[in-house]
Biotite code that builds the C-alpha atoms (Angstrom):
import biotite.structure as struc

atoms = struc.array([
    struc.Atom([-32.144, -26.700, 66.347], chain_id="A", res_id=1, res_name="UNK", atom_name="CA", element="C"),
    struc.Atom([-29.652, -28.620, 68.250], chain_id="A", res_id=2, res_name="UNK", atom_name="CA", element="C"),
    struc.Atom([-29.293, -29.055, 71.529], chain_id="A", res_id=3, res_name="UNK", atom_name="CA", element="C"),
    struc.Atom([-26.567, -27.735, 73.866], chain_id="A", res_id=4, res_name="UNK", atom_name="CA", element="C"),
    struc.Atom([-24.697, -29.441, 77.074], chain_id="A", res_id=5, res_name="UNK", atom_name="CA", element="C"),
    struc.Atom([-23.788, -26.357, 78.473], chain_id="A", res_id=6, res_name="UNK", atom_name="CA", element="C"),
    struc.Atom([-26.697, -25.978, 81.294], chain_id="A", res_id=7, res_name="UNK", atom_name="CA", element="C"),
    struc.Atom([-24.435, -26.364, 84.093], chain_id="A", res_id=8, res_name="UNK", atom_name="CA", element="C"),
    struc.Atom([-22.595, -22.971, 82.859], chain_id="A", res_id=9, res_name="UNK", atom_name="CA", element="C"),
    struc.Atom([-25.950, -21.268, 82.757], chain_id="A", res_id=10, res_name="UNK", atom_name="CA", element="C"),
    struc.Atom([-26.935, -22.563, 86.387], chain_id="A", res_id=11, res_name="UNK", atom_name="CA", element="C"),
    struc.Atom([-23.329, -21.342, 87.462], chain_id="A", res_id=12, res_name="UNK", atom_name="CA", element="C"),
    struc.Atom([-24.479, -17.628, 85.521], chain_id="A", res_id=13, res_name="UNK", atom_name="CA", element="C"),
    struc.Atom([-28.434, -17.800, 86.686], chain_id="A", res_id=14, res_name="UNK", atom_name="CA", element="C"),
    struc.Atom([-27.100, -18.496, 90.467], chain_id="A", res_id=15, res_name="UNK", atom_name="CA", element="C"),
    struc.Atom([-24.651, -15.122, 89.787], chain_id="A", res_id=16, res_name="UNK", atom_name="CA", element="C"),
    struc.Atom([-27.443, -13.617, 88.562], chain_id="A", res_id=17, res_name="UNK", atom_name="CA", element="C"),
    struc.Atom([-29.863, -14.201, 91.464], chain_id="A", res_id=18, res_name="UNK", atom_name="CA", element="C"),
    struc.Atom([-27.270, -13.309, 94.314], chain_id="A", res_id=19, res_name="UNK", atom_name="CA", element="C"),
    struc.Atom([-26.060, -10.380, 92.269], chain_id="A", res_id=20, res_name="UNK", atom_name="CA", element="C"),
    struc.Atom([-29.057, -8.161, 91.830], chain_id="A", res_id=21, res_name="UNK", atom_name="CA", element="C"),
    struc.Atom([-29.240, -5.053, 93.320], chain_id="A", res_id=22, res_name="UNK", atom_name="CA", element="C"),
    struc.Atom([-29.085, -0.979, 91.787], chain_id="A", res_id=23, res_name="UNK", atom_name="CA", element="C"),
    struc.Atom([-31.050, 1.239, 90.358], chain_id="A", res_id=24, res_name="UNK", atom_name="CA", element="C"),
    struc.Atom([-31.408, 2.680, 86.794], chain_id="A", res_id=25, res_name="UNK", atom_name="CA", element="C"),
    struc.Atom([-34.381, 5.538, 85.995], chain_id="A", res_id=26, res_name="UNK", atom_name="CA", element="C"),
    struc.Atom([-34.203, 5.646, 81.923], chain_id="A", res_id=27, res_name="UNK", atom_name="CA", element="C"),
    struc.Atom([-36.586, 3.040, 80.141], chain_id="A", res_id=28, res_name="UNK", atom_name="CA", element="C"),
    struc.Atom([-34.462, 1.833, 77.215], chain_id="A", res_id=29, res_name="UNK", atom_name="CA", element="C"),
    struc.Atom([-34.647, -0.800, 74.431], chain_id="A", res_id=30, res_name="UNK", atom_name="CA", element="C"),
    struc.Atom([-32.092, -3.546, 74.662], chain_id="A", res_id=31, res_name="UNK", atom_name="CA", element="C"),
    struc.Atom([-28.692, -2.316, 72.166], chain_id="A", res_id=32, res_name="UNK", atom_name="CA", element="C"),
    struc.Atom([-27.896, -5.937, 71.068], chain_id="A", res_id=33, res_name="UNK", atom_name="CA", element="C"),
    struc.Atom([-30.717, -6.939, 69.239], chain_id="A", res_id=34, res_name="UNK", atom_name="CA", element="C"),
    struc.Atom([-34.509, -5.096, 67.834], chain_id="A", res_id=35, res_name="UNK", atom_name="CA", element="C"),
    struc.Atom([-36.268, -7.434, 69.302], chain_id="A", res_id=36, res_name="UNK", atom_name="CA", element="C"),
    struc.Atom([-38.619, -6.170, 71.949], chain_id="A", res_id=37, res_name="UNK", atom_name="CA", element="C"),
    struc.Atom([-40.906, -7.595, 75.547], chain_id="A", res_id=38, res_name="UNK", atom_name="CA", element="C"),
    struc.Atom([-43.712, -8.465, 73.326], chain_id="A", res_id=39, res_name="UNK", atom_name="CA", element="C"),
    struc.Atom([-42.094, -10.315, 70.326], chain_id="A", res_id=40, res_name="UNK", atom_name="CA", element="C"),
    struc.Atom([-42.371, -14.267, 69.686], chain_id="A", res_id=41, res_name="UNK", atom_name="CA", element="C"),
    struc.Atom([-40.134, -16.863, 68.787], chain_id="A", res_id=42, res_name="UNK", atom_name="CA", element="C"),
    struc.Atom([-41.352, -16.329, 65.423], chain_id="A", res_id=43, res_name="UNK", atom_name="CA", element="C"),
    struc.Atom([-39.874, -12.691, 64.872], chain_id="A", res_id=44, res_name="UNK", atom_name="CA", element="C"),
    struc.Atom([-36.777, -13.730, 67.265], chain_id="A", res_id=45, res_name="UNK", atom_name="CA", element="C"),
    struc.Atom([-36.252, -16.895, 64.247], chain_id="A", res_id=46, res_name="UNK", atom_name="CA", element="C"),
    struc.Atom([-36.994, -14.236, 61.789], chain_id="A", res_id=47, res_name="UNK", atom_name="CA", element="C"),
    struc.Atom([-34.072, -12.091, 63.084], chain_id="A", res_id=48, res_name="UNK", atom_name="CA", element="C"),
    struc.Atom([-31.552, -14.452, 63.629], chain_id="A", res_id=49, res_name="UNK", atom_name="CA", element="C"),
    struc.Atom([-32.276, -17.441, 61.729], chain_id="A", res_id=50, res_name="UNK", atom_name="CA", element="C"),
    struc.Atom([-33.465, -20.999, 62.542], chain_id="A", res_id=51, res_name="UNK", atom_name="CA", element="C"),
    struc.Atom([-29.656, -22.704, 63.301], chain_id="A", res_id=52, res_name="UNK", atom_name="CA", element="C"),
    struc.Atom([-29.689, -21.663, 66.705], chain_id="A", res_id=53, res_name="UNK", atom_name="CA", element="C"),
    struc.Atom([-29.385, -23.745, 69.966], chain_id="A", res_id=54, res_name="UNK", atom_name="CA", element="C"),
    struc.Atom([-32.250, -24.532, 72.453], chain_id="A", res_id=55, res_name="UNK", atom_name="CA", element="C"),
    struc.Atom([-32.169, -25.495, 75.815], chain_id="A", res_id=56, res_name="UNK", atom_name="CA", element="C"),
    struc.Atom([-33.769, -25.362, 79.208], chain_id="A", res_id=57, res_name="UNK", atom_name="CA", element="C"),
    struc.Atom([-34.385, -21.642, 80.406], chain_id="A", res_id=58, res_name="UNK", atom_name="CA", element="C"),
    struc.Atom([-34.313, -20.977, 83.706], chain_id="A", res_id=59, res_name="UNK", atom_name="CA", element="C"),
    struc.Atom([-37.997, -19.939, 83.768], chain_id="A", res_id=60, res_name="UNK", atom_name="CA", element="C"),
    struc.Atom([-39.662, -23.295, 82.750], chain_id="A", res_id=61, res_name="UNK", atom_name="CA", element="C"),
    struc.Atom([-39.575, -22.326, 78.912], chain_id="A", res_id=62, res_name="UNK", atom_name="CA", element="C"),
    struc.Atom([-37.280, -22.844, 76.300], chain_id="A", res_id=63, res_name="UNK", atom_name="CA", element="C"),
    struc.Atom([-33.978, -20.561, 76.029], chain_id="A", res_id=64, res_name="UNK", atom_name="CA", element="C"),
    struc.Atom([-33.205, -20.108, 72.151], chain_id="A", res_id=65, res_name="UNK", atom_name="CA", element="C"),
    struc.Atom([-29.284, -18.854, 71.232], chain_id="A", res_id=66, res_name="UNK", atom_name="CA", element="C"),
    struc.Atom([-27.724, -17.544, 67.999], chain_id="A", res_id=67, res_name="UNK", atom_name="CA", element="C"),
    struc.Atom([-23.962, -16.604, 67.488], chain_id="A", res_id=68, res_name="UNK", atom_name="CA", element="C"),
    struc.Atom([-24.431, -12.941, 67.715], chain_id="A", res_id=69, res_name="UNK", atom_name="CA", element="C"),
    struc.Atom([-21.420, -10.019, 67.141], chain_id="A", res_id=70, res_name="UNK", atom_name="CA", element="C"),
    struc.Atom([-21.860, -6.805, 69.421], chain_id="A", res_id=71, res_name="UNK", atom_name="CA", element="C"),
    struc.Atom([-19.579, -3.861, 69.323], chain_id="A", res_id=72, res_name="UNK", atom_name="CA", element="C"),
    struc.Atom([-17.035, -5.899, 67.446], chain_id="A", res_id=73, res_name="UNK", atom_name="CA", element="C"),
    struc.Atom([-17.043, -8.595, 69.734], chain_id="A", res_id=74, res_name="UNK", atom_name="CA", element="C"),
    struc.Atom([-18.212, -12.114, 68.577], chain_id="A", res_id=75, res_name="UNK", atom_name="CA", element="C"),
    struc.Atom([-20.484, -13.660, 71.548], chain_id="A", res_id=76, res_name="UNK", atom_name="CA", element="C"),
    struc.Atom([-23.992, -15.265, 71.997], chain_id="A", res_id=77, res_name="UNK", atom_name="CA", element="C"),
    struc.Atom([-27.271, -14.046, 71.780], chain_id="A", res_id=78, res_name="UNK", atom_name="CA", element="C"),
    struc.Atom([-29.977, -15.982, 74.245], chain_id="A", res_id=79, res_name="UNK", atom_name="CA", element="C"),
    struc.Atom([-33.382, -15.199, 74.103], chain_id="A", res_id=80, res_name="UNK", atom_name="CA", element="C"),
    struc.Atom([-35.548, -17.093, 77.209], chain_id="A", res_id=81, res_name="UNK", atom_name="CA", element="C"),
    struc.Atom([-38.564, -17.995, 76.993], chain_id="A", res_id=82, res_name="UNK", atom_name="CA", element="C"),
    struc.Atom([-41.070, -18.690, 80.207], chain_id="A", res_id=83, res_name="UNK", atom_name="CA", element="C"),
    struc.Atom([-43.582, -21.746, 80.216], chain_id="A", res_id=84, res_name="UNK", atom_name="CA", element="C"),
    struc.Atom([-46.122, -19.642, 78.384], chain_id="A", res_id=85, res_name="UNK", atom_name="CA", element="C"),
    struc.Atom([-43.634, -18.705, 76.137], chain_id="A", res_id=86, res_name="UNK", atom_name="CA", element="C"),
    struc.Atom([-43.528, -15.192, 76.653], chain_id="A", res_id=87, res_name="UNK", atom_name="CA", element="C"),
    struc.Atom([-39.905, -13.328, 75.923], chain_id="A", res_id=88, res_name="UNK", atom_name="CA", element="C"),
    struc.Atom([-38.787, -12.693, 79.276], chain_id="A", res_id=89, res_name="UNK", atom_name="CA", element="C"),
    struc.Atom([-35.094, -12.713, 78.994], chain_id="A", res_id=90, res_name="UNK", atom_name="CA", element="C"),
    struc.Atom([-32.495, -11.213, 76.520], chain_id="A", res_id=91, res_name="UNK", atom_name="CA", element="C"),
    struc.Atom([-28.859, -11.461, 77.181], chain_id="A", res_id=92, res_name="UNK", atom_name="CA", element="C"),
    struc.Atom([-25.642, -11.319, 75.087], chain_id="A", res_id=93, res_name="UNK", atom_name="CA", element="C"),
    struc.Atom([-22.904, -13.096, 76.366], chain_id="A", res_id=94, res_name="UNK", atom_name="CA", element="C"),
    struc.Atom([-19.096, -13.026, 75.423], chain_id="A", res_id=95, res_name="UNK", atom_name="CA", element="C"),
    struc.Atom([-16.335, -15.256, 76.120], chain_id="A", res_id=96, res_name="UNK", atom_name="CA", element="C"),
    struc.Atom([-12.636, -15.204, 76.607], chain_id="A", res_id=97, res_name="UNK", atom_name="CA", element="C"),
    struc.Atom([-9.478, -16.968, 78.038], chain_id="A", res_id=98, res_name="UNK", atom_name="CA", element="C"),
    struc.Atom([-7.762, -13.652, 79.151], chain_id="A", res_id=99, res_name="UNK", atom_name="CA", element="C"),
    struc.Atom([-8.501, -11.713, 82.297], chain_id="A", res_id=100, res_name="UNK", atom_name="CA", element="C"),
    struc.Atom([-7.148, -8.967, 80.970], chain_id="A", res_id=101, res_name="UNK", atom_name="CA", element="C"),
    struc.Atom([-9.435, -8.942, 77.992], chain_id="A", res_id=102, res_name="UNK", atom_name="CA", element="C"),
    struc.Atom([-12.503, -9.877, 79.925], chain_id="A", res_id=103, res_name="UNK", atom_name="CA", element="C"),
    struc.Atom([-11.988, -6.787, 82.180], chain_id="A", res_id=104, res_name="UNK", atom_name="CA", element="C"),
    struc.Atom([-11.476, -4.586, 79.510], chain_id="A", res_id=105, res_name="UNK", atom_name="CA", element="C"),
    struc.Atom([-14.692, -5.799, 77.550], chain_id="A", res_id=106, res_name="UNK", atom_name="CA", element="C"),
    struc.Atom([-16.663, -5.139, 80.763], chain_id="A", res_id=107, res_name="UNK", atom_name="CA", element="C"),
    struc.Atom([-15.189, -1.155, 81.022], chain_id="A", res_id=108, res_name="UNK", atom_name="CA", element="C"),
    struc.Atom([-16.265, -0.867, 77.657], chain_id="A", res_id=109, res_name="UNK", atom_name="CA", element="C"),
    struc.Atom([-19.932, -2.309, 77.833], chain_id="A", res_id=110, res_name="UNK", atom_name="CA", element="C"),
    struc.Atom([-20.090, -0.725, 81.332], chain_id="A", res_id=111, res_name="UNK", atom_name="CA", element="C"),
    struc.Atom([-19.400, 2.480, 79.631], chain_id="A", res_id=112, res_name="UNK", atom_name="CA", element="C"),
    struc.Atom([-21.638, 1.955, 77.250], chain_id="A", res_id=113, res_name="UNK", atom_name="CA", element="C"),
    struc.Atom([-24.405, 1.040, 79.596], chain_id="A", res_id=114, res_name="UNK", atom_name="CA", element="C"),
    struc.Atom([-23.863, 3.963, 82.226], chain_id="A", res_id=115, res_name="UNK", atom_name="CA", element="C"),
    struc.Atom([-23.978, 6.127, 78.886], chain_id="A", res_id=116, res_name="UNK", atom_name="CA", element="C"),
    struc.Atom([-27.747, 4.724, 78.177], chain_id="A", res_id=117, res_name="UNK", atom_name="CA", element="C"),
    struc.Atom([-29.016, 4.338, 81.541], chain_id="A", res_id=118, res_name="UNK", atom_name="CA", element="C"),
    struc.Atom([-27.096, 6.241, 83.875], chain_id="A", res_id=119, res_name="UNK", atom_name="CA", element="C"),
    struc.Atom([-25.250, 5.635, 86.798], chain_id="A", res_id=120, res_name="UNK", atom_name="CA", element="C"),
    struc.Atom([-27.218, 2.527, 88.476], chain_id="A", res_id=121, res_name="UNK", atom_name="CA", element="C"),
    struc.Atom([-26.675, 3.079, 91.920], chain_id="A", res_id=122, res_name="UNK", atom_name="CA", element="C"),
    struc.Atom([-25.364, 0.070, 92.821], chain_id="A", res_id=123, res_name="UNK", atom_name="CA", element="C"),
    struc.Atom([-23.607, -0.779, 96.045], chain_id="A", res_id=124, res_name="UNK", atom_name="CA", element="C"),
    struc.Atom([-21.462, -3.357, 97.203], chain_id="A", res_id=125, res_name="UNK", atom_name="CA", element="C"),
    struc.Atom([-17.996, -4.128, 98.628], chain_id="A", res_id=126, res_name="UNK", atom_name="CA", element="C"),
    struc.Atom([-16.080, -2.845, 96.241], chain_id="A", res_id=127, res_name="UNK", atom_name="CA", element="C"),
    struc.Atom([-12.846, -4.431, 98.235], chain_id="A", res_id=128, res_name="UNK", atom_name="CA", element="C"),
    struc.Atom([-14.428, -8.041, 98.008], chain_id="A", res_id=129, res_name="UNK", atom_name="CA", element="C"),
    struc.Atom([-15.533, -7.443, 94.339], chain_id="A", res_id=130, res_name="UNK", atom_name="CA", element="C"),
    struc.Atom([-11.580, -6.931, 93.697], chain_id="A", res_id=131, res_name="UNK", atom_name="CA", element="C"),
    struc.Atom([-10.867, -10.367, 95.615], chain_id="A", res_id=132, res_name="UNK", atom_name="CA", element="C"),
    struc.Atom([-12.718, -12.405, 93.335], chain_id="A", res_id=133, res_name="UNK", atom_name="CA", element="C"),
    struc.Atom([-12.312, -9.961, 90.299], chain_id="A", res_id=134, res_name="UNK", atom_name="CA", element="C"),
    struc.Atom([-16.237, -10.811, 88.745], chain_id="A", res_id=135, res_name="UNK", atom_name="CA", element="C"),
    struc.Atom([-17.111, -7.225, 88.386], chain_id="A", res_id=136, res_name="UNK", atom_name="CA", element="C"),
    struc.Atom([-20.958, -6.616, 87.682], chain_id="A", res_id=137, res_name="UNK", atom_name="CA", element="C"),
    struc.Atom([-23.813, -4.218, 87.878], chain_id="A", res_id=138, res_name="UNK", atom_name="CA", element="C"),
    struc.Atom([-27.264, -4.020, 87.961], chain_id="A", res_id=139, res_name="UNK", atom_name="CA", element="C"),
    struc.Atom([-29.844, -1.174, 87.133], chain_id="A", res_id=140, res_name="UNK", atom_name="CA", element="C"),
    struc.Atom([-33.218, -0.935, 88.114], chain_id="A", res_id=141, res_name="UNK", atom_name="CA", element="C"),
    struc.Atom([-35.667, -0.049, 85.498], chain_id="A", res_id=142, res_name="UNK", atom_name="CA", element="C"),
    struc.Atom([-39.430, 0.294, 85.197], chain_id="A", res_id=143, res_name="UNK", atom_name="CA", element="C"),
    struc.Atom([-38.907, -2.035, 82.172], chain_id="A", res_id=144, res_name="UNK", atom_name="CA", element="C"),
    struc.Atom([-37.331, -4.327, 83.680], chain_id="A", res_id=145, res_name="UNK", atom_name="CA", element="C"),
    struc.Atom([-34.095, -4.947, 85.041], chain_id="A", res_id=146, res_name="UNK", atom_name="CA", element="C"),
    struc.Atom([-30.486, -4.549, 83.430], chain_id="A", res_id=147, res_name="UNK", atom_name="CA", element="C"),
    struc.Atom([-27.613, -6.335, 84.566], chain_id="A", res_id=148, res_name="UNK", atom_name="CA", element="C"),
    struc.Atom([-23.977, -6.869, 83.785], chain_id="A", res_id=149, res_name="UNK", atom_name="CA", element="C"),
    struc.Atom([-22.175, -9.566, 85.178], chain_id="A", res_id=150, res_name="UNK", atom_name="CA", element="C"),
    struc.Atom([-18.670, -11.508, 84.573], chain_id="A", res_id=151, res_name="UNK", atom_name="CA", element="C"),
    struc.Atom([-17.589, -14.773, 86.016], chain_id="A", res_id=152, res_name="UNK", atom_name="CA", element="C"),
    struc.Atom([-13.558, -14.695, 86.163], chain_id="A", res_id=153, res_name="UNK", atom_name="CA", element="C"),
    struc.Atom([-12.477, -18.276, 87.338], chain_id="A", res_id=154, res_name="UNK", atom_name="CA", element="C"),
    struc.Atom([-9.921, -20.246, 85.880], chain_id="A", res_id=155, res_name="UNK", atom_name="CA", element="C"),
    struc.Atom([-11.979, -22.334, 83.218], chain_id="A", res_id=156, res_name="UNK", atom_name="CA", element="C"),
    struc.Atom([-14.490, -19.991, 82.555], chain_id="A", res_id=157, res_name="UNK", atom_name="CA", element="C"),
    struc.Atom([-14.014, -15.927, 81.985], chain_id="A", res_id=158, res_name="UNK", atom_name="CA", element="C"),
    struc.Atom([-17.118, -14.887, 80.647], chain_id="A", res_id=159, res_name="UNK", atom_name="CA", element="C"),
    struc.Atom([-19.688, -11.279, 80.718], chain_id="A", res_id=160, res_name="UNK", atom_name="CA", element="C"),
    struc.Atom([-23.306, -11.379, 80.345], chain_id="A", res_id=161, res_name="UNK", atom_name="CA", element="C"),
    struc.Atom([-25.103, -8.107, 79.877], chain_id="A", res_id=162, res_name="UNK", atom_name="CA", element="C"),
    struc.Atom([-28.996, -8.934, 80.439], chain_id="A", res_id=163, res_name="UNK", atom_name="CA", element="C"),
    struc.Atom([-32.377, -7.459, 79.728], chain_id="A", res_id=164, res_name="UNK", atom_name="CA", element="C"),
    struc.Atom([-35.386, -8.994, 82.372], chain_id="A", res_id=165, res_name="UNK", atom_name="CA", element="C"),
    struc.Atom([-38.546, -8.448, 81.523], chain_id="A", res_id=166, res_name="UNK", atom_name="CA", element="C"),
    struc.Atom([-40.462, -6.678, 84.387], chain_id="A", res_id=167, res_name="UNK", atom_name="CA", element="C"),
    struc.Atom([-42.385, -9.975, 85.352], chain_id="A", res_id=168, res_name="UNK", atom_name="CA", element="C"),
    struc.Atom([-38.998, -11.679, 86.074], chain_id="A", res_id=169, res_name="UNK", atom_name="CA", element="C"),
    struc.Atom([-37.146, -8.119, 87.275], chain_id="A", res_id=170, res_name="UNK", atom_name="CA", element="C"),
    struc.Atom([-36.306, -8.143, 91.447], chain_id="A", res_id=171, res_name="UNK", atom_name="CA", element="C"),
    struc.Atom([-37.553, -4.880, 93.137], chain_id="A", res_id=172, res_name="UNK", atom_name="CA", element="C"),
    struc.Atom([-34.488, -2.829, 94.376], chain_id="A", res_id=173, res_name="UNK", atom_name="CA", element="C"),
    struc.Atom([-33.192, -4.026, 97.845], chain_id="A", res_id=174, res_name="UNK", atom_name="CA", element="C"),
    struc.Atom([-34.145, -1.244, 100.656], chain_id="A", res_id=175, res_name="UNK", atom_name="CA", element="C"),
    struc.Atom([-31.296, -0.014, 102.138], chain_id="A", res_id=176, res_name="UNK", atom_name="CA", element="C"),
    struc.Atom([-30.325, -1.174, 105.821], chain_id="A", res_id=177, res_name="UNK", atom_name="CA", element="C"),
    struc.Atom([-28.414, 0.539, 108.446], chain_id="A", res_id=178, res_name="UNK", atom_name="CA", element="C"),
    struc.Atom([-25.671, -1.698, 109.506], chain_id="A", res_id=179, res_name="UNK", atom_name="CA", element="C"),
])
């Protein structure tokens, strides 16, 4: 496998990741990109996608495997991260554009698809904010871990990530506050 020089995109998406969790989800679900499951290895992840991948850093002191992967027509990325005991603790597809337009419209339609799976998620923020810098996301809180569905919309990078955590790397949900 070959090494990539994109970690400086992936901090950019971890750091989204980390400041954007927060929602709820109640449905347990398996993850609709790929078959692979929580308890798989990198030897049935290389078995499903092949052995031509890229590896890299992940962000959990493991190795972060990734595969040209197609979901609902859409050509993207498939990353699977692994932690420093390499246990599967990550899963997220990842699609790329140069259009805004096309970016937003990908997210409706995976957002569509993900309410339709796990429900409305319950998340809350300022929606008149989330219009100023025009990253929509989500997140839903699951006994299985954590989903979340994030874009980044600046002007050299438009890109959605829709995420699986396993539970060991999953945020509780925030408790409310009165403000």
């Amino acid at each position: 496998m070959r090494r990539s020089n994109k970690p400086v995109f992936l901090l950019l998406l971890a750091a989204f990741l980390t400041v954007s969790v927060s929602g709820c989800g109640k449905k347990e679900t398996a993850c609709p990109f790929t078959s692979i499951v929580w308890g798989n290895t990198l030897e049935d992840v290389i078995k499903l996608e092949g052995d031509d991948g890229e590896t890299y850093d992940s962000i959990y002191d493991g190795v972060t495997y990734a595969f040209p992967k197609e979901y609902e027509g859409l050509q993207g990325t498939i990353k699977y991260m692994f932690n420093d005991k390499n246990q599967l603790v990550s899963m997220s597809w990842m699609y790329e554009t140069d259009d805004a337009e096309d970016l937003n419209a990908v997210y409706e339609q995976i957002h569509g698809k993900a309410e339709n799976m796990l429900g409305k998620s319950g998340f809350t923020y300022n929606r008149e904010e989330l219009e100023k810098v025009a990253s929509p996301g989500d997140v839903w809180y699951l006994e299985s871990g954590n989903v979340v569905l994030t874009t980044v919309n600046a002007s050299d990078l438009k890109a959605l990530q829709y995420t699986f955590l396993h539970p060991d790397v999953s945020e509780e949900r925030p408790q409310k506050t009165n403000q």
